[in-house]
N, C-alpha and C positions, 0 to 999 in steps of 0.2 A: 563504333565500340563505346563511346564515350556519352552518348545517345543513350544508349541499351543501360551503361553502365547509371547515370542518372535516374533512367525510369526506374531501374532496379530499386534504387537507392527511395523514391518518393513511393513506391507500393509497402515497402519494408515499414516504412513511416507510418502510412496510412493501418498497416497493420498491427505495428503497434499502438497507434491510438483508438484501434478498434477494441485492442485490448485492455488498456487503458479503461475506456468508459465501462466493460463488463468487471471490471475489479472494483470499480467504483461503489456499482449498481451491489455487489456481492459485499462488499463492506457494509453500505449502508442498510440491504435486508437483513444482515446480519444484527445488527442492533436494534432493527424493528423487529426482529423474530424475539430479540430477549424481551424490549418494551411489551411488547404485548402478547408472550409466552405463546406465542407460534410456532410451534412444533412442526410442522407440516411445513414451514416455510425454511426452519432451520436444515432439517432433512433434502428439502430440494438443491439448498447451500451445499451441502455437503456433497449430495450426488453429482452436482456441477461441477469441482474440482476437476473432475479427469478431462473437461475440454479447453480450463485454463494451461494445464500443463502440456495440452497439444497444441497449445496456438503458441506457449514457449520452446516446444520443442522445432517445432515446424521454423519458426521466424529465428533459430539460433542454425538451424540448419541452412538454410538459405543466405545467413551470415558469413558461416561457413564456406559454401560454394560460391559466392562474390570474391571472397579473398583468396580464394584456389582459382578463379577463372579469369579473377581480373589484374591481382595484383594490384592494387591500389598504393596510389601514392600515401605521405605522412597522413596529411590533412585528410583525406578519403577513407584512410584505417581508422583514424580516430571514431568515424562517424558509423563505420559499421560495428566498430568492436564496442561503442557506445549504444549503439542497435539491442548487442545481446549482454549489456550491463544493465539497461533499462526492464530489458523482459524479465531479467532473472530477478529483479526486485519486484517486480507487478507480480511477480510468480509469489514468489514471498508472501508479498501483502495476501493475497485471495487464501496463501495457506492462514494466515491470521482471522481473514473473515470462517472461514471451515473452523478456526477453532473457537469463536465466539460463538458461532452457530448449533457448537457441540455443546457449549456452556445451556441453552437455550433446551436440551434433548435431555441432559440431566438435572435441573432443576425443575422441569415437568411440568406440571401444575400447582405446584408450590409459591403461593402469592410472594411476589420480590417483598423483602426486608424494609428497601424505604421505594418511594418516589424517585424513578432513574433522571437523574437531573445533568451533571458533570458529564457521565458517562457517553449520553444523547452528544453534548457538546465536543468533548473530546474526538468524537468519530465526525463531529460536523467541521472541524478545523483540519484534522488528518484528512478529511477527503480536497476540502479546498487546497491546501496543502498537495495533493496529489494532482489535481486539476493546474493550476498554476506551475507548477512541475511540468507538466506536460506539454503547458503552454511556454513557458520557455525555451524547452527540445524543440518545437517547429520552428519557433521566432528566433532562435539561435540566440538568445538573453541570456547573455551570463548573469547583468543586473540582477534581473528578476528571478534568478534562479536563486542567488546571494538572501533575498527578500526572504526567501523559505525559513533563515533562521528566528526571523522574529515571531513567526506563528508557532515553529518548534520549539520555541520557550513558552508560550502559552500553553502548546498541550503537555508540557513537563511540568508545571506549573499547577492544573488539573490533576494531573495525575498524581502528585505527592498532596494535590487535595482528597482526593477520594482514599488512598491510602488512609490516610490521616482519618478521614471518620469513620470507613470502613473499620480501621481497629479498634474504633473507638465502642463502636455498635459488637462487637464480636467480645470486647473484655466486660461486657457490662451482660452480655446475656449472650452466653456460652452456644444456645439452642441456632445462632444467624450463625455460626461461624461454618460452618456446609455450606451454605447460600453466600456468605460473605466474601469466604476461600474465590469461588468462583467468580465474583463481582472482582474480586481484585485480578483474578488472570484475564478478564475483559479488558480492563484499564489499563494494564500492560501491555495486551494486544494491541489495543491503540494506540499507545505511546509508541510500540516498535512500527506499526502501520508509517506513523509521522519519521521515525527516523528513515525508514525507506524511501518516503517520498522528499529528505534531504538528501540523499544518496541520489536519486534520480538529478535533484541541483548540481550536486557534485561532479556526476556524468558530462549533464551541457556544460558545467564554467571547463571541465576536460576537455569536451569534444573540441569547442570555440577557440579557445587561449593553449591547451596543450597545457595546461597548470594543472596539479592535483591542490585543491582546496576543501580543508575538511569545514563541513558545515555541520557537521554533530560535535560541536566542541561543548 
């Protein structure tokens, strides 16, 4: 039983880091669809959604029937109920990419306002930020889960940067604030992308030590 009960446990893993790397991959076309007004690509984004919430629905069921069939000790619940705290944020984040993607479907053909600079970077630390996350959950690092805070200040950091120009471009010429509006709800999707993938840290220093430690302070 105890056999069964482990492979359970390393397919569940496996499967969520298959997940993992498609939220990745969606995050990051997602800000290539805005960079270079890829409609066609945001669209594909968008229609992809319904198989991220099947690979969370599937692996939170599965979670489910391990704790009904097996009855897991402390330390063994931590690590499934950590299973479907992880999915449901990777669920999250891919709803974040779908909505930057949408930002990408209503600005159109509409040349962007300025040179996307911060914004490019902000999705490039939120994604490391999620990778590293993930890499902790296998390696059972609480450490390096703790580490997630200091990249979460940088893209906090970005993000009350592009705020800050973004209004600056919007009060000096009334005509970017349509375009603007939406450049800042990108910026904020990232921002929330990176607090989910402190959430994911949160989870392992949970799983590991049984300590709740918040890492969005």
């Amino acid at each position: 039983m105890r056999s069964t009960f482990h492979q359970e446990l390393e397919e569940l893993q496996q499967d969520i880091l298959r997940m993992g790397t498609l939220v990745e991959e969606r995050i990051g076309q997602s800000v290539k669809s805005l960079a270079e007004g890829d409609r066609e690509l945001a669209r594909q984004i968008v229609a992809g959604d319904d198989e991220l919430d099947r690979m969370q629905l599937d692996i939170e069921t599965r979670c489910l029937e391990i704790i009904a069939l097996q009855q897991p000790a402390a330390s063994d619940l931590r690590i499934v109920g950590t299973a479907i705290k992880i999915v449901g944020d990777l669920e999250r984040m891919a709803d974040h990419a779908v909505d930057i993607a949408r930002v990408t479907e209503r600005i159109g053909d509409e040349p962007l306002m300025k040179p996307l600079i911060d914004i490019p970077r902000m999705a490039e630390l939120a994604l490391r930020m999620t990778r590293d996350a993930l890499r902790a959950y296998v390696r059972r690092d609480p450490q390096a889960a703790e580490e997630l805070l200091k990249t979460d200040d940088e893209v906090d950091h970005l993000y009350s940067q592009v705020m800050r120009e973004l209004l600056v471009y919007m009060m000096e010429d009334p005509r970017t604030i349509h375009q603007g509006t939406h450049l800042l709800f990108v910026a904020q999707h990232l921002e929330r992308v990176a607090d989910h993938a402190t959430n994911l840290g949160e989870a392992v220093i949970f799983m590991v030590s049984g300590e709740r430690q918040d890492l969005n302070r």
